[in-house]
N, C-alpha and C positions, 0 to 999 in steps of 0.2 A: 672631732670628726666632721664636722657641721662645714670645716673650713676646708676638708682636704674632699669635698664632696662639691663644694661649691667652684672649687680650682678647677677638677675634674670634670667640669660643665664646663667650664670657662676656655678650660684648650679645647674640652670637643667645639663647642659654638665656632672657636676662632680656625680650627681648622676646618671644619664644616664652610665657613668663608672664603678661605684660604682655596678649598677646591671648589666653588663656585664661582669664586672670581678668575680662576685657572682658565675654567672652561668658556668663563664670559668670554676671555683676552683670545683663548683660541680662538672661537667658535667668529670674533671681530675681527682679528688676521686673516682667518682663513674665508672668511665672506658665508658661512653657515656652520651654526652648531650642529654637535653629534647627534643624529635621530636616529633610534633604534627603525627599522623595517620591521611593519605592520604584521601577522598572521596571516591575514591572504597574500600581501604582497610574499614572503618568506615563502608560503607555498607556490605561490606560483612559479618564482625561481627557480624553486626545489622540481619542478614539474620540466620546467625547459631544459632545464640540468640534464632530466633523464632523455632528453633528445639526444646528448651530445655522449650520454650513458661508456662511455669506453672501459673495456676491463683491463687495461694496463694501467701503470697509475698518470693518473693527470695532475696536473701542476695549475689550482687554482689561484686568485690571487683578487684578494678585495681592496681596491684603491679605496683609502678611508674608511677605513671600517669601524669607527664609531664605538660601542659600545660592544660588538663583536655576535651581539646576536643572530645574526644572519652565517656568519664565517663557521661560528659554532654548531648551529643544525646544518651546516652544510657538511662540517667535517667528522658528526655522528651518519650522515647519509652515507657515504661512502667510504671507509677506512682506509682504503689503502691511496686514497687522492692526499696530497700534498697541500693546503691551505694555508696560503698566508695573509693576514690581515695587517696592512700599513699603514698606521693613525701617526699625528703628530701632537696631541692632547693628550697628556699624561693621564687623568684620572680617567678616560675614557678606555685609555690603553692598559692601564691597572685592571680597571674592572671584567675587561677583556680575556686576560689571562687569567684573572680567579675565576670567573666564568668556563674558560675552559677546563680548568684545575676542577674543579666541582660534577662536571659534565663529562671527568677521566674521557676527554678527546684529546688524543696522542697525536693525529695527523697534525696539529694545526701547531700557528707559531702566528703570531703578534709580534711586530717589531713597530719601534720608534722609528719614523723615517717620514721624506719630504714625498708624497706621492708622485710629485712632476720629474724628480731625480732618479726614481726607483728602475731600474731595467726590465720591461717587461719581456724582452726575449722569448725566454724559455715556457712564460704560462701559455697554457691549452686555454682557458678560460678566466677573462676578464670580468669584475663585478664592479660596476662603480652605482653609488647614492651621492648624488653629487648634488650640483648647483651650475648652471648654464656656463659662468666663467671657469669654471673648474673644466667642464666635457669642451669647450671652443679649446685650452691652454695642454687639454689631452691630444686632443686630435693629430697635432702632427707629432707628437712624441708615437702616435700609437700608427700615424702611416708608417713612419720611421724604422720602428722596432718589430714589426708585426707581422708573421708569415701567414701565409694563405692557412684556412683551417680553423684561424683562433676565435675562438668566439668571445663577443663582448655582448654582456648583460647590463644595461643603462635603466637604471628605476628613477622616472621620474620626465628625466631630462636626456634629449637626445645628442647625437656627436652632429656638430654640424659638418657640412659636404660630405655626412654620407648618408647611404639607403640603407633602411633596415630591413632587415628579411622580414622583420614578422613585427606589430605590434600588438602586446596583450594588453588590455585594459580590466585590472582587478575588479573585483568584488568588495572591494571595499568604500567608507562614505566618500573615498576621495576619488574617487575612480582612476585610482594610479595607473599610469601607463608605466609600460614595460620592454623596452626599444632589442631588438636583437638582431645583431651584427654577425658576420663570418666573414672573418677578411678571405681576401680572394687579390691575391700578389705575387709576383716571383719575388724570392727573397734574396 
């Protein structure tokens, strides 16, 4: 018994490794690891959100979304919106989906995917937690693809060559800013 107890550590530890090294390599590729968005940051979101309040469904879409924390209170806020969360780190994207699994939220969907590839087209509402090379490498992907209307939520870090409508600056010790965009383009 002593020995099939001691094995059974031994693959937990080495997969326990297995996905921390996962996330290291992402987190080294992609130029920042997955950070869950803070409680006031989440609220504040959750607050701009309801500017954009529309009763038909809307089509949100979190570029990198991490560990899905954010994607998931957003897609208990309003059921009938569409949520998708686009990570390309597995265990973060795992954890993501059992998180929604657990939180029985049906709007929302997590897929595996390259955030710079993805077609924003169709979303009402952008949500990126990025990192400066990430919002400069969005920017023309999002002049590109992006009709008058849509609105983009940047926590953190803003789109360069453009104005924000509004900036919020959280309540939290970090005093996160909060950058918020409405494109305004013929499409």
């Amino acid at each position: 018994m002593p020995i099939e107890l001691d094995m059974i550590g031994a693959v937990s530890m080495l997969l326990a490794l297995c996905a921390g090294l996962s996330i290291l390599y992402k987190g080294w590729r992609n130029g920042i690891s997955p950070t869950p968005a803070s409680a006031p940051v989440c609220r504040a979101v959750i607050k701009e959100i309801r500017q954009w309040d529309k009763a038909a469904p809307c089509s949100v879409v979190e570029a990198g979304s991490g560990w899905g924390n954010l994607a998931v209170l957003l897609s208990q806020y309003k059921s009938n919106w569409l949520i998708t969360g686009i990570e390309n780190s597995w265990i973060p994207l795992w954890f993501s989906r059992l998180l929604a699994k657990v939180k029985a939220s049906k709007n929302i969907q997590f897929i595996y995917g390259d955030l710079y590839k993805y077609s924003y087209r169709k979303a009402d509402i952008i949500i990126c937690y990025l990192f400066p090379g990430a919002m400069k490498k969005l920017d023309p992907i999002f002049t590109e693809q992006l009709c008058s209307g849509t609105a983009i939520i940047s926590i953190c870090f803003a789109l360069p060559n453009w104005q924000p409508e509004k900036v919020i600056v959280c309540g939290d010790m970090y005093r996160t800013k909060i950058y918020i965009y409405e494109v305004k383009c013929d499409c």
